[in-house]
PyMOL Python script that loads the backbone (N, CA, C, O; Angstrom):
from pymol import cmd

cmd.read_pdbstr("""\
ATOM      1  N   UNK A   1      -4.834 -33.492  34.394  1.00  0.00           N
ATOM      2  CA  UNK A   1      -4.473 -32.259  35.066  1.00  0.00           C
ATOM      3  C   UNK A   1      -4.802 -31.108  34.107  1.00  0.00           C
ATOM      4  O   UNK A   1      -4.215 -31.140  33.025  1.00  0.00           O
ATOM      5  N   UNK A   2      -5.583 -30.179  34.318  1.00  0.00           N
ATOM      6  CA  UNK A   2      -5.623 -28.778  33.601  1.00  0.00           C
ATOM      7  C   UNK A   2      -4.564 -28.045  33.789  1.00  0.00           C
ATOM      8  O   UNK A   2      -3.553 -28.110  34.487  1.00  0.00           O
ATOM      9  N   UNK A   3      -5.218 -26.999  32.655  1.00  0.00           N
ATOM     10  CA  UNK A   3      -3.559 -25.902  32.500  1.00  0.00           C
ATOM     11  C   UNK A   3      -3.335 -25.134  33.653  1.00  0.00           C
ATOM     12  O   UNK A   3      -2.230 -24.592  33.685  1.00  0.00           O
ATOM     13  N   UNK A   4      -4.363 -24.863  34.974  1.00  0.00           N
ATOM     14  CA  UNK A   4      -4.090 -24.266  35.901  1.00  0.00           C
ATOM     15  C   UNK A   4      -3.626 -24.910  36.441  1.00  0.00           C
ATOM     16  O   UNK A   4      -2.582 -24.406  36.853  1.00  0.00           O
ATOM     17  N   UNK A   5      -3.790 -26.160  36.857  1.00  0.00           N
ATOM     18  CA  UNK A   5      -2.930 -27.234  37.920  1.00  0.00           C
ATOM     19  C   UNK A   5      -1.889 -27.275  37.552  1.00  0.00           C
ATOM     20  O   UNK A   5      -1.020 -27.315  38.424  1.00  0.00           O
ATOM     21  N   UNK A   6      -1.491 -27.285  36.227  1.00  0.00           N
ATOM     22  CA  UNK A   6      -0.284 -27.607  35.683  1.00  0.00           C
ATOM     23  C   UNK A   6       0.437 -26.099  35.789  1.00  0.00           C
ATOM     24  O   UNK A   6       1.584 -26.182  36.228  1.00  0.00           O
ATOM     25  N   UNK A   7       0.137 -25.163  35.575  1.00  0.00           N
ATOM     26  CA  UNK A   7       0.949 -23.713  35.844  1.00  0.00           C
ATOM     27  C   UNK A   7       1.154 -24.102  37.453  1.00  0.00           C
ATOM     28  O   UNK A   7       2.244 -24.660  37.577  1.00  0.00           O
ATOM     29  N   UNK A   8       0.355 -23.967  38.895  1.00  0.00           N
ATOM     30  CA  UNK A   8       0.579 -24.303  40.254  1.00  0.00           C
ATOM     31  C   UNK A   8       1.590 -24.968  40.091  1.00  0.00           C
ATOM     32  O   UNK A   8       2.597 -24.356  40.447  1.00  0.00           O
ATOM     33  N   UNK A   9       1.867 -26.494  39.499  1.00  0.00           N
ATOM     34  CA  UNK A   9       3.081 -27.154  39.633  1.00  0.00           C
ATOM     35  C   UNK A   9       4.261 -26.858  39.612  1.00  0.00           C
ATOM     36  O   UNK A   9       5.185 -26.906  40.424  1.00  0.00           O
ATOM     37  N   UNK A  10       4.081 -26.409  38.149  1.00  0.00           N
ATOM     38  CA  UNK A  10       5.575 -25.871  37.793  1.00  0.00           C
ATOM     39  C   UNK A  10       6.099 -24.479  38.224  1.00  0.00           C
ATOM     40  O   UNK A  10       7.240 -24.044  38.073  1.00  0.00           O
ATOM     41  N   UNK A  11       5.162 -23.944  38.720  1.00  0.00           N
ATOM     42  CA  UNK A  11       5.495 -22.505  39.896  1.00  0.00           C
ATOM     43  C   UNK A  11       6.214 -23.126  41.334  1.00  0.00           C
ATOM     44  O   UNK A  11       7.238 -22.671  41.844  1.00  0.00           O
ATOM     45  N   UNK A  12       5.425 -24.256  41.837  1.00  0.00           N
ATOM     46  CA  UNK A  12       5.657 -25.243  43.143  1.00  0.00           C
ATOM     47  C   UNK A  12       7.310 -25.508  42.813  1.00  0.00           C
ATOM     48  O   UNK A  12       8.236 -25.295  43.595  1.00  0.00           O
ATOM     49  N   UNK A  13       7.393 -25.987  41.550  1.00  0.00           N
ATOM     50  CA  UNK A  13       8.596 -26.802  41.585  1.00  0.00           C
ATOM     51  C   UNK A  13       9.951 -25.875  41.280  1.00  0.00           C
ATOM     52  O   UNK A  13      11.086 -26.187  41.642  1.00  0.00           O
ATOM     53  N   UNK A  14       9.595 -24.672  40.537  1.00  0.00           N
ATOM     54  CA  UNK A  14      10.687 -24.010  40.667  1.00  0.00           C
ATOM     55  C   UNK A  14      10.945 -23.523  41.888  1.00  0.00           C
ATOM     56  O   UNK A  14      12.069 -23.660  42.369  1.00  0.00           O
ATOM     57  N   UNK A  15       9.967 -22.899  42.547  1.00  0.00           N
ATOM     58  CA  UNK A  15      10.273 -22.935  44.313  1.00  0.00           C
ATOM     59  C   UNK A  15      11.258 -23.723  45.104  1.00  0.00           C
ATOM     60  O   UNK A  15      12.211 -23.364  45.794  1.00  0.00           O
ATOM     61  N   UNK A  16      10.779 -24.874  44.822  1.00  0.00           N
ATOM     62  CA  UNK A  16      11.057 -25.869  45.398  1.00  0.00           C
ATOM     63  C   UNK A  16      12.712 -25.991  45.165  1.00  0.00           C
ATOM     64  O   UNK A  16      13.540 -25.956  46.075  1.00  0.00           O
ATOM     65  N   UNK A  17      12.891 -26.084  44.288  1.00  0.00           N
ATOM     66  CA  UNK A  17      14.157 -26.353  43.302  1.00  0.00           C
ATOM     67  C   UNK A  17      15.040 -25.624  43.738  1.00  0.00           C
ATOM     68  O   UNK A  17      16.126 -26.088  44.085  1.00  0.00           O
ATOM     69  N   UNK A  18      14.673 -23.988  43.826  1.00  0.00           N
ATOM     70  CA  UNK A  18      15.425 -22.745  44.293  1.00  0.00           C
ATOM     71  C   UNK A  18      15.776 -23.161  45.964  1.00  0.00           C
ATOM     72  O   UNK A  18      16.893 -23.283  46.466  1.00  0.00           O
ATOM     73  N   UNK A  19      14.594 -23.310  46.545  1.00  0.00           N
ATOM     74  CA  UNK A  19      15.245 -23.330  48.044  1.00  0.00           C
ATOM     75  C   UNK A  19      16.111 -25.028  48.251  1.00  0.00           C
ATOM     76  O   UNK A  19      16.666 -25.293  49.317  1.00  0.00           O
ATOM     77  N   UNK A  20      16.096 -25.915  47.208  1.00  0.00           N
ATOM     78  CA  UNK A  20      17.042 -27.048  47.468  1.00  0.00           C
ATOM     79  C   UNK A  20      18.142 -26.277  46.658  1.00  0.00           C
ATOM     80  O   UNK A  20      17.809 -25.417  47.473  1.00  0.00           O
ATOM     81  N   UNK A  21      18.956 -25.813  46.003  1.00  0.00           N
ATOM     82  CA  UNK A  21      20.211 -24.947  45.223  1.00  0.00           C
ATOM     83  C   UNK A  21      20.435 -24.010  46.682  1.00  0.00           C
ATOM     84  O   UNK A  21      21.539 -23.811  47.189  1.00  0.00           O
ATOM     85  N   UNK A  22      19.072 -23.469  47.246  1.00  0.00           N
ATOM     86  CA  UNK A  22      19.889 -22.271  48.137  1.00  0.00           C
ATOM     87  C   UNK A  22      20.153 -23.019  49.283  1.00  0.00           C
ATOM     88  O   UNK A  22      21.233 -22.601  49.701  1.00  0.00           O
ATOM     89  N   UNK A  23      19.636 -24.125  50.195  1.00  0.00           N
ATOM     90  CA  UNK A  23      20.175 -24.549  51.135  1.00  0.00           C
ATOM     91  C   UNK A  23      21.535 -25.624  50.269  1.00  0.00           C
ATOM     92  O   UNK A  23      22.211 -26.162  51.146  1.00  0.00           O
ATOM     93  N   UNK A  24      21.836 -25.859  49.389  1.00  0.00           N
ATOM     94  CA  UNK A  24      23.303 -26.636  48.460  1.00  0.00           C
ATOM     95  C   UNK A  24      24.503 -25.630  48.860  1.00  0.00           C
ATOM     96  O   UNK A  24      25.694 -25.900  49.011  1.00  0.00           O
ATOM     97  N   UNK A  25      23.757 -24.238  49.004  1.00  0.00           N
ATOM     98  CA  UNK A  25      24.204 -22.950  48.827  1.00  0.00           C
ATOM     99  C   UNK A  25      24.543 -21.518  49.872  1.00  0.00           C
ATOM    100  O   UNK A  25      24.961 -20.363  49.792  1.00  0.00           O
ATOM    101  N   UNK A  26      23.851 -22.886  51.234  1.00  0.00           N
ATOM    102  CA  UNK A  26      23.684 -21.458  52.154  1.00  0.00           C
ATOM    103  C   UNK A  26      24.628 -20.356  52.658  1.00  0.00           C
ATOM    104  O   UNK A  26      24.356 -19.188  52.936  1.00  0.00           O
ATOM    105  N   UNK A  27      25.781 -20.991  52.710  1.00  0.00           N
ATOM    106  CA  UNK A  27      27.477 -20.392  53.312  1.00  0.00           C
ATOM    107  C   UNK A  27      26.759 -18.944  52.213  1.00  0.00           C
ATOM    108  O   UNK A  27      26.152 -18.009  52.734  1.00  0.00           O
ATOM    109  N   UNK A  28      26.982 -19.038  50.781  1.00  0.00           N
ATOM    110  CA  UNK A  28      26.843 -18.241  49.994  1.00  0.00           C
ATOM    111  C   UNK A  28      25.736 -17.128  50.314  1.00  0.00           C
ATOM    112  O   UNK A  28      26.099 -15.962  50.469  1.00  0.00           O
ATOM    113  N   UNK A  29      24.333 -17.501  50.418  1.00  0.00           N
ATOM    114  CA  UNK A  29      23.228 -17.001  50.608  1.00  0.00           C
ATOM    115  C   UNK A  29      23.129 -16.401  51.447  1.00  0.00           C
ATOM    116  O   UNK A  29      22.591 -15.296  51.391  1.00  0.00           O
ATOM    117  N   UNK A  30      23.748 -17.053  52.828  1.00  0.00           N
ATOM    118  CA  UNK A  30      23.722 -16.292  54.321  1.00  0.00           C
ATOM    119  C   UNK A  30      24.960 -15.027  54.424  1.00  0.00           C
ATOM    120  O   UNK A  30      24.824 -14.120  55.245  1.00  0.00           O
ATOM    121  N   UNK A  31      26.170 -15.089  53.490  1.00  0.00           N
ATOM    122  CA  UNK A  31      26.745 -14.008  53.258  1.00  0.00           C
ATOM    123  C   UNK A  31      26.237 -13.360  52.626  1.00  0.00           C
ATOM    124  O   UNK A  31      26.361 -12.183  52.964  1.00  0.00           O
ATOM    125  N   UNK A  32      25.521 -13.565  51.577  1.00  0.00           N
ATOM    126  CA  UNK A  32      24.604 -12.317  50.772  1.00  0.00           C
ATOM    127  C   UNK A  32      23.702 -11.548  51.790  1.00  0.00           C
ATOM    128  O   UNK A  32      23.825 -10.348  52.031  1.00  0.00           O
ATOM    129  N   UNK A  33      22.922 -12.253  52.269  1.00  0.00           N
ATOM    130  CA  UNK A  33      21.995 -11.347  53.431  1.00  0.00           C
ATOM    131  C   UNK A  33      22.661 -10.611  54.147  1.00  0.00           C
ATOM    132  O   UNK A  33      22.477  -9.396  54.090  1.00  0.00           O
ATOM    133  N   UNK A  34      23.727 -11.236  55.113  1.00  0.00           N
ATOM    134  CA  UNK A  34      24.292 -10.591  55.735  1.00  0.00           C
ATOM    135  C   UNK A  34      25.005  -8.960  55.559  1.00  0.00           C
ATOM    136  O   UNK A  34      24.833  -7.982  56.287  1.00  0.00           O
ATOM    137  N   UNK A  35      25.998  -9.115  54.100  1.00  0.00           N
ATOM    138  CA  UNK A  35      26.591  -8.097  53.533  1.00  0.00           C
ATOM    139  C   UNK A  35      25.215  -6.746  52.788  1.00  0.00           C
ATOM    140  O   UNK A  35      25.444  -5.537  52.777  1.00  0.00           O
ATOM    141  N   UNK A  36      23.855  -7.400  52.241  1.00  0.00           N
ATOM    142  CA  UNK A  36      23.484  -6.429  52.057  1.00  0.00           C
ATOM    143  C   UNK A  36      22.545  -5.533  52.834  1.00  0.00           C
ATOM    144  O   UNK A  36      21.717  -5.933  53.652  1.00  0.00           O
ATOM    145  N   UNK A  37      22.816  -3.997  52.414  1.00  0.00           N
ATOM    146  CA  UNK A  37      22.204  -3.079  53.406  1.00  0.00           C
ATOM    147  C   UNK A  37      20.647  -3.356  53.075  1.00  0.00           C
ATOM    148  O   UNK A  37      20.012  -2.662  53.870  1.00  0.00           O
ATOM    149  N   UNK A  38      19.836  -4.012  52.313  1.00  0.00           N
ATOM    150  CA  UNK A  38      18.603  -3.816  52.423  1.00  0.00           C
ATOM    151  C   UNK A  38      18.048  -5.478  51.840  1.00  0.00           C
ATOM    152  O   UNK A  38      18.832  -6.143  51.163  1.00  0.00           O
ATOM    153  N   UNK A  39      16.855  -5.947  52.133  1.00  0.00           N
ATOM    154  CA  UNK A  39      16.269  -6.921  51.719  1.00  0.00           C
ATOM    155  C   UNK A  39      15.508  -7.047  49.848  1.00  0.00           C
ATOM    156  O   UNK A  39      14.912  -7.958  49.273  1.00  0.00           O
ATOM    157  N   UNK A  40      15.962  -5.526  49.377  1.00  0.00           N
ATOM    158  CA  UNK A  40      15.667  -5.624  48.241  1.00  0.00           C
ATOM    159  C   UNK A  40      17.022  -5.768  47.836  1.00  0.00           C
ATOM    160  O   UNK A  40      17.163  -6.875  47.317  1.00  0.00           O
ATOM    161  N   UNK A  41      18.209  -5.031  47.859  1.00  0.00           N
ATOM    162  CA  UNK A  41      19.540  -5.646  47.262  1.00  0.00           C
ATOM    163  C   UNK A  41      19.944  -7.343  47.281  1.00  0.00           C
ATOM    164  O   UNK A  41      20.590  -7.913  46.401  1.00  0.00           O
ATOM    165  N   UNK A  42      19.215  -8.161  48.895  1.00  0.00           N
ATOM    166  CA  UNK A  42      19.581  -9.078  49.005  1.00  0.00           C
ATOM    167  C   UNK A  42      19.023  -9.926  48.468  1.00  0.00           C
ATOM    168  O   UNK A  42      19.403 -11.092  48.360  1.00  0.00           O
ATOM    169  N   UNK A  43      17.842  -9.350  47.976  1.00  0.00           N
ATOM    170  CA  UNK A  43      16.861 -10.633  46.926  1.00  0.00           C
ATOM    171  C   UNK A  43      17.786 -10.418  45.567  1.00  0.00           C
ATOM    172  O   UNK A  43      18.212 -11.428  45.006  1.00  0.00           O
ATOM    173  N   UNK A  44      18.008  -9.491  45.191  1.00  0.00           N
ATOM    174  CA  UNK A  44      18.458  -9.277  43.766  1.00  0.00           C
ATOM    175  C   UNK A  44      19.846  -9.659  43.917  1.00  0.00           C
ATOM    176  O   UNK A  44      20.386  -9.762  42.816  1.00  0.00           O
ATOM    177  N   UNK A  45      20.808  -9.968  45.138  1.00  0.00           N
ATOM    178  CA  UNK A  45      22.252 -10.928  44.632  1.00  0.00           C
ATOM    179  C   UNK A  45      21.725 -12.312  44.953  1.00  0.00           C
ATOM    180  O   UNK A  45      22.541 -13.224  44.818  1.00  0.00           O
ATOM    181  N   UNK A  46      21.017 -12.494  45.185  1.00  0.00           N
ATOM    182  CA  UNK A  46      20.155 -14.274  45.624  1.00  0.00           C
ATOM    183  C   UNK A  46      20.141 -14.512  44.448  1.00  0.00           C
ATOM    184  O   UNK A  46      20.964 -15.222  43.869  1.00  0.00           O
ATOM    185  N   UNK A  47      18.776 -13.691  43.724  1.00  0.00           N
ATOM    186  CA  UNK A  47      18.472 -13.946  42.492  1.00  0.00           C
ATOM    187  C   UNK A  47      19.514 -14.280  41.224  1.00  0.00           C
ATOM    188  O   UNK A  47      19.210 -15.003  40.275  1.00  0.00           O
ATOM    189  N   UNK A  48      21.006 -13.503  41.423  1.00  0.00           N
ATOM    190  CA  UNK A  48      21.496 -13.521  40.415  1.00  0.00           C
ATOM    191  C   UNK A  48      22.663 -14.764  40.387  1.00  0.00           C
ATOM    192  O   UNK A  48      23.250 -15.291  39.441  1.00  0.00           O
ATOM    193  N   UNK A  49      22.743 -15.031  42.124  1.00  0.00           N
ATOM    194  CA  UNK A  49      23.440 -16.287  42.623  1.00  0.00           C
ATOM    195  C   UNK A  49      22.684 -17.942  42.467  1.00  0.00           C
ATOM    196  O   UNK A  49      23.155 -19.079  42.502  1.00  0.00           O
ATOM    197  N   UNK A  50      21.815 -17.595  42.351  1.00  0.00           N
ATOM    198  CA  UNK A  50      20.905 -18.687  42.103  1.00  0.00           C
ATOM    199  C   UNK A  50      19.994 -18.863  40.763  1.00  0.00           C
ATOM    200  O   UNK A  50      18.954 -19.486  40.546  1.00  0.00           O
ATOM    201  N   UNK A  51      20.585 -18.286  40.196  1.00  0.00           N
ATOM    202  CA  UNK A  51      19.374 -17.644  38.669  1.00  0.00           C
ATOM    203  C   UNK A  51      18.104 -17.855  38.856  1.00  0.00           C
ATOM    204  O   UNK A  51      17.658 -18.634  38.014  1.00  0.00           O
ATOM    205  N   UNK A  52      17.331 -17.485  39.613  1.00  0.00           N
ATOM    206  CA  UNK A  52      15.766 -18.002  39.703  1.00  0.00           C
ATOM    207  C   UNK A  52      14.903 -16.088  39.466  1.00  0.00           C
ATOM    208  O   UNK A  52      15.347 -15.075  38.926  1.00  0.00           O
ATOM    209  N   UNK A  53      13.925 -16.300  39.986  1.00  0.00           N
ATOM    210  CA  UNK A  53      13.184 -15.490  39.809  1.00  0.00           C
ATOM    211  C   UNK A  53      12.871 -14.372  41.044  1.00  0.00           C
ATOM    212  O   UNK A  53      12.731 -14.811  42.185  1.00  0.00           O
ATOM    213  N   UNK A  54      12.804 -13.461  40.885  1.00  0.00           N
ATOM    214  CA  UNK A  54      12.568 -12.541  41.980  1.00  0.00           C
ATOM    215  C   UNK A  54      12.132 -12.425  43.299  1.00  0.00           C
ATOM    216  O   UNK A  54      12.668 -12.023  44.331  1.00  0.00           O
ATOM    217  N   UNK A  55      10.735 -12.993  42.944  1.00  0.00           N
ATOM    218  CA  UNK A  55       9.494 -14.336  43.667  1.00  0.00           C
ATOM    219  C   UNK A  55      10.585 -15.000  44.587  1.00  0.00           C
ATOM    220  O   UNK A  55      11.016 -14.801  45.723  1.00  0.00           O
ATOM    221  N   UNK A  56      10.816 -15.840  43.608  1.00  0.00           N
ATOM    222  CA  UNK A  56      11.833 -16.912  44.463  1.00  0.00           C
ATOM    223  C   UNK A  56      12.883 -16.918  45.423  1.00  0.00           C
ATOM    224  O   UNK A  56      13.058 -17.612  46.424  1.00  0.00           O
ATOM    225  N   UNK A  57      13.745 -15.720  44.750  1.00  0.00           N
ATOM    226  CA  UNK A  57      15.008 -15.226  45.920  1.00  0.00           C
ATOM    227  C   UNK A  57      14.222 -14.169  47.125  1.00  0.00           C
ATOM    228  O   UNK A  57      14.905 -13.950  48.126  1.00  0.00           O
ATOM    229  N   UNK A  58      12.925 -13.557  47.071  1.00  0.00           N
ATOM    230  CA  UNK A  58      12.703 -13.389  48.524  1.00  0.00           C
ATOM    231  C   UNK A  58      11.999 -14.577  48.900  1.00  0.00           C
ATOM    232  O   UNK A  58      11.711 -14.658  50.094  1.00  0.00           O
ATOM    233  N   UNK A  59      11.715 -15.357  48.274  1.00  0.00           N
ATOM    234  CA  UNK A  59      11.361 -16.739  49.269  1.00  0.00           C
ATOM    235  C   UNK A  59      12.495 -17.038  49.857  1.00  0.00           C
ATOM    236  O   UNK A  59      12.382 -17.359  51.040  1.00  0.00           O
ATOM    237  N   UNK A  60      13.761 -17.035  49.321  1.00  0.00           N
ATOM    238  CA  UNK A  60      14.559 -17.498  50.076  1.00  0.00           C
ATOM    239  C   UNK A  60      14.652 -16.541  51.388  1.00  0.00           C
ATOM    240  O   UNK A  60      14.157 -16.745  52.497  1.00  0.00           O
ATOM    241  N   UNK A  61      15.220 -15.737  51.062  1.00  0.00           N
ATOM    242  CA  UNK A  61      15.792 -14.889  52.052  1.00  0.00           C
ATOM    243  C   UNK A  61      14.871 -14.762  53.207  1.00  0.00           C
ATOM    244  O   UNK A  61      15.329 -14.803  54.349  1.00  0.00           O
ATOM    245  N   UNK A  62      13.451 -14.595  52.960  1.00  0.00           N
ATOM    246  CA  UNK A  62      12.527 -15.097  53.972  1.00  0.00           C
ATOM    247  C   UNK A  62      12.335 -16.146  54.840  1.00  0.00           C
ATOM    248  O   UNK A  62      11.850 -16.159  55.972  1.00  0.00           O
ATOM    249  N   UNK A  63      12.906 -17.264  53.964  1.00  0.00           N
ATOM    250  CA  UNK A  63      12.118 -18.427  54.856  1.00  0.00           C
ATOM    251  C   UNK A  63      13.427 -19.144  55.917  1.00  0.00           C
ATOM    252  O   UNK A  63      14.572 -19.315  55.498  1.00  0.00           O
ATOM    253  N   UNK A  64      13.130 -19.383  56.862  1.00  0.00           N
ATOM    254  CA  UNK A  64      13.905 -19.866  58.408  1.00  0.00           C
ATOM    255  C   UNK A  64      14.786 -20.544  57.721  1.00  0.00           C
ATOM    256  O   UNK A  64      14.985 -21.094  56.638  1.00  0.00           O
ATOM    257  N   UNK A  65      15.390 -20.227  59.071  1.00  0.00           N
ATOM    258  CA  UNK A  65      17.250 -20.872  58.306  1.00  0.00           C
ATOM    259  C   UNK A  65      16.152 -22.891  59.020  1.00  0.00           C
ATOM    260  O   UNK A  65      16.309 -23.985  58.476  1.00  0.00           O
ATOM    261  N   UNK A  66      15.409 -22.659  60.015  1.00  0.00           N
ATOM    262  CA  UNK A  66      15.265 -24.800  60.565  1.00  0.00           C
ATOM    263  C   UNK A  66      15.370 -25.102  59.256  1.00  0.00           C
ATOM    264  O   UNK A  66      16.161 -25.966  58.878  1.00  0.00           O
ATOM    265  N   UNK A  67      14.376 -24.245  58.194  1.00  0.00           N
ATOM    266  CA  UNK A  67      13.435 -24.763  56.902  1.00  0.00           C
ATOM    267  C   UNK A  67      15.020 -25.547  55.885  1.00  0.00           C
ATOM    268  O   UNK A  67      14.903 -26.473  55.082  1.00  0.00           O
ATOM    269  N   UNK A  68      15.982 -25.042  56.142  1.00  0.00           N
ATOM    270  CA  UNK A  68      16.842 -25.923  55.058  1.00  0.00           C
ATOM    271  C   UNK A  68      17.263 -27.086  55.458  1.00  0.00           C
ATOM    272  O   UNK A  68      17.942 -27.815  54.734  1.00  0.00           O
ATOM    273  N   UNK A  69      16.873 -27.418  56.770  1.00  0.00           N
ATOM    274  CA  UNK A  69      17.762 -28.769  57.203  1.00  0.00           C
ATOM    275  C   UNK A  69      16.386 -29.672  55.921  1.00  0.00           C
ATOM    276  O   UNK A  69      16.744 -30.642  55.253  1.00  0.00           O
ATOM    277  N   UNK A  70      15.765 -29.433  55.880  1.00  0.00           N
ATOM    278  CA  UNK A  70      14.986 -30.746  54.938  1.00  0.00           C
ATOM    279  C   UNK A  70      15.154 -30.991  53.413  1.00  0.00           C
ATOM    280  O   UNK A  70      14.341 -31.388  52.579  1.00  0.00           O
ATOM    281  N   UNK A  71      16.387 -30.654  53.311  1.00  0.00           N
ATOM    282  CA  UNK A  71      16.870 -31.026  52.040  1.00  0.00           C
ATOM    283  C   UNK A  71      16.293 -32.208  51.251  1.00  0.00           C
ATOM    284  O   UNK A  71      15.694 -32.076  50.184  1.00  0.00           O
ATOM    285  N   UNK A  72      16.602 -33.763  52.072  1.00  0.00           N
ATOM    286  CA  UNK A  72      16.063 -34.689  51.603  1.00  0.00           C
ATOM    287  C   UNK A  72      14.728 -34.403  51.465  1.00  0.00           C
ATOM    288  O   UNK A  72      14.540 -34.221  50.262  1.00  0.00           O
ATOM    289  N   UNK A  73      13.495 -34.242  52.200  1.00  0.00           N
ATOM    290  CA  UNK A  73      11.858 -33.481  51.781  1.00  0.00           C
ATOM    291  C   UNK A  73      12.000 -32.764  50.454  1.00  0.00           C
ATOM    292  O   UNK A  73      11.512 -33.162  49.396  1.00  0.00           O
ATOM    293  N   UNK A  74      12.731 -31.651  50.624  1.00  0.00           N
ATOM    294  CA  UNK A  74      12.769 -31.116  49.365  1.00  0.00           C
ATOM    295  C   UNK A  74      12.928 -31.962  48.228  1.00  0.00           C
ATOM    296  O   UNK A  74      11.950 -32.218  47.526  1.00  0.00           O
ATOM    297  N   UNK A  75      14.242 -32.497  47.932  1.00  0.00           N
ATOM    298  CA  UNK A  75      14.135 -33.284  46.752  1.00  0.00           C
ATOM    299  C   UNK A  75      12.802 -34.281  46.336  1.00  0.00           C
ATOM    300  O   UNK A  75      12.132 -34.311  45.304  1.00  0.00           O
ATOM    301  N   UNK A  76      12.707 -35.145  47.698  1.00  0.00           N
ATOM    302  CA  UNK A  76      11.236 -36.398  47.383  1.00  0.00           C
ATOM    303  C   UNK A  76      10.219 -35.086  46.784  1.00  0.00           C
ATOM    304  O   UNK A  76       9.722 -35.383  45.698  1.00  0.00           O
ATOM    305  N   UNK A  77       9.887 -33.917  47.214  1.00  0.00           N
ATOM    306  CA  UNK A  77       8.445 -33.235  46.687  1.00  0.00           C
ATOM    307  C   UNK A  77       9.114 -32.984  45.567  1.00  0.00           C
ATOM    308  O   UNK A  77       8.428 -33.428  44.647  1.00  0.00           O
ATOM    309  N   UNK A  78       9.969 -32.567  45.209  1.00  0.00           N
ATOM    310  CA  UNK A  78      10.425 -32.218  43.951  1.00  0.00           C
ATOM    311  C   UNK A  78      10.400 -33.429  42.923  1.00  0.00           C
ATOM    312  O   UNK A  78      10.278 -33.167  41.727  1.00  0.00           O
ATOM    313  N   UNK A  79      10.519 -34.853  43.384  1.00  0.00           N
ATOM    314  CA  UNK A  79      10.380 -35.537  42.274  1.00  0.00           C
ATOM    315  C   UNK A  79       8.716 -36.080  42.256  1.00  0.00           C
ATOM    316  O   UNK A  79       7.960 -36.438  41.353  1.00  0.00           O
ATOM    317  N   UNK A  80       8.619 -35.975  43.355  1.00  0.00           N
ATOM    318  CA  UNK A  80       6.754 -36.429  43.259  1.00  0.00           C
ATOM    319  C   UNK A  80       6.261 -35.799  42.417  1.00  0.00           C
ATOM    320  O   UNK A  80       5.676 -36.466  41.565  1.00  0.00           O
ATOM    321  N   UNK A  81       6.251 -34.039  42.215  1.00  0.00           N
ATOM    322  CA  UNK A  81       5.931 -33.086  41.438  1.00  0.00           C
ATOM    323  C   UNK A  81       6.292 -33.469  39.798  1.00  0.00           C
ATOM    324  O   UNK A  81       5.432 -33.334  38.928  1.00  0.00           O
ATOM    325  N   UNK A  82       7.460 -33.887  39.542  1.00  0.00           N
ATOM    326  CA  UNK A  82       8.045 -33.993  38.490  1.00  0.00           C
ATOM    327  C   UNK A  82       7.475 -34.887  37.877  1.00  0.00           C
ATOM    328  O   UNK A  82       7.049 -34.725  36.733  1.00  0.00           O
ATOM    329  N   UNK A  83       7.349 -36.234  38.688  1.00  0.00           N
ATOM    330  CA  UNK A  83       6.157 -37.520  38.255  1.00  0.00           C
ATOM    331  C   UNK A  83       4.794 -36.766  38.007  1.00  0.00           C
ATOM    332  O   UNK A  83       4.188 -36.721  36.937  1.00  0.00           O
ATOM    333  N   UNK A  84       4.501 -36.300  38.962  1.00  0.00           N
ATOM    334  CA  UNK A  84       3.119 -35.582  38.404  1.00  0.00           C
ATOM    335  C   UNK A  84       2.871 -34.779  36.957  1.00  0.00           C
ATOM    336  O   UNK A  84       2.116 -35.016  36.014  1.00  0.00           O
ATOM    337  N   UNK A  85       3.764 -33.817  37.186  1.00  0.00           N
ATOM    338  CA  UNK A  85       3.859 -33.727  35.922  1.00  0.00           C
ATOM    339  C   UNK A  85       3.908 -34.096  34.716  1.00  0.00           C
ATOM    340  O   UNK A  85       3.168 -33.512  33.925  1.00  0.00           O
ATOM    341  N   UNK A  86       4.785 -35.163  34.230  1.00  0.00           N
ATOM    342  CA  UNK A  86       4.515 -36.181  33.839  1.00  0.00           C
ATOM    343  C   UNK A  86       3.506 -37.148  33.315  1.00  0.00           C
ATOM    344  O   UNK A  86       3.797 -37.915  32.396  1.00  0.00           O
ATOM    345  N   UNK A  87       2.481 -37.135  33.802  1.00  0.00           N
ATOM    346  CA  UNK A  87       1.205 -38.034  34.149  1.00  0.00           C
ATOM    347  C   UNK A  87       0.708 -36.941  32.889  1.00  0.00           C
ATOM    348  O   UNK A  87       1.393 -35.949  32.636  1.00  0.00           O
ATOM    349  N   UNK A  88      -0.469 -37.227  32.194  1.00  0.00           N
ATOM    350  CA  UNK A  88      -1.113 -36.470  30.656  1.00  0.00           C
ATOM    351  C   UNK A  88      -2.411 -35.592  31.607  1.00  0.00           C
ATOM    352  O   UNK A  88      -3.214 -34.861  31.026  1.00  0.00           O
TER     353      UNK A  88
END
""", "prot")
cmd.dss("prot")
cmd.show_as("cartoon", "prot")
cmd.util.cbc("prot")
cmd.orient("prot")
């Protein structure tokens, strides 16, 4: 794997990671959206509820509430990734 494949991954997997913590998390997340007046306040209490990255908490807040029922998906790509990684 090159260093670009390998940066894609580990960008993939913190993604990944964030939206399995935010659907662990949604009661929380879906009151954050809800309570804030704008989609930039609500990325930045995501972000600070979830410690991830900026990037990441408007992924959350963006992506469909169907998208969290696949928790289990999430984790299997998350460890496939992790094996991959792994690999030299």
């Amino acid at each position: 794997m090159d260093a670009e494949d390998r940066q894609r991954y580990l960008q993939q997997l913190s993604h990944l990671r964030t939206l399995l913590d935010a659907r662990n998390r949604i009661k929380e997340v879906a009151q954050i959206v809800v309570d804030s007046p704008s989609d930039d306040e609500a990325a930045a209490n995501v972000q600070h509820l979830l410690h991830c990255s900026d990037t990441a908490a408007r992924h959350v807040i963006s992506t469909p509430l169907r998208m969290y029922r696949r928790g289990e998906e999430l984790a299997l790509e998350i460890t496939e990734l992790e094996l991959a990684l792994e690999q030299p």
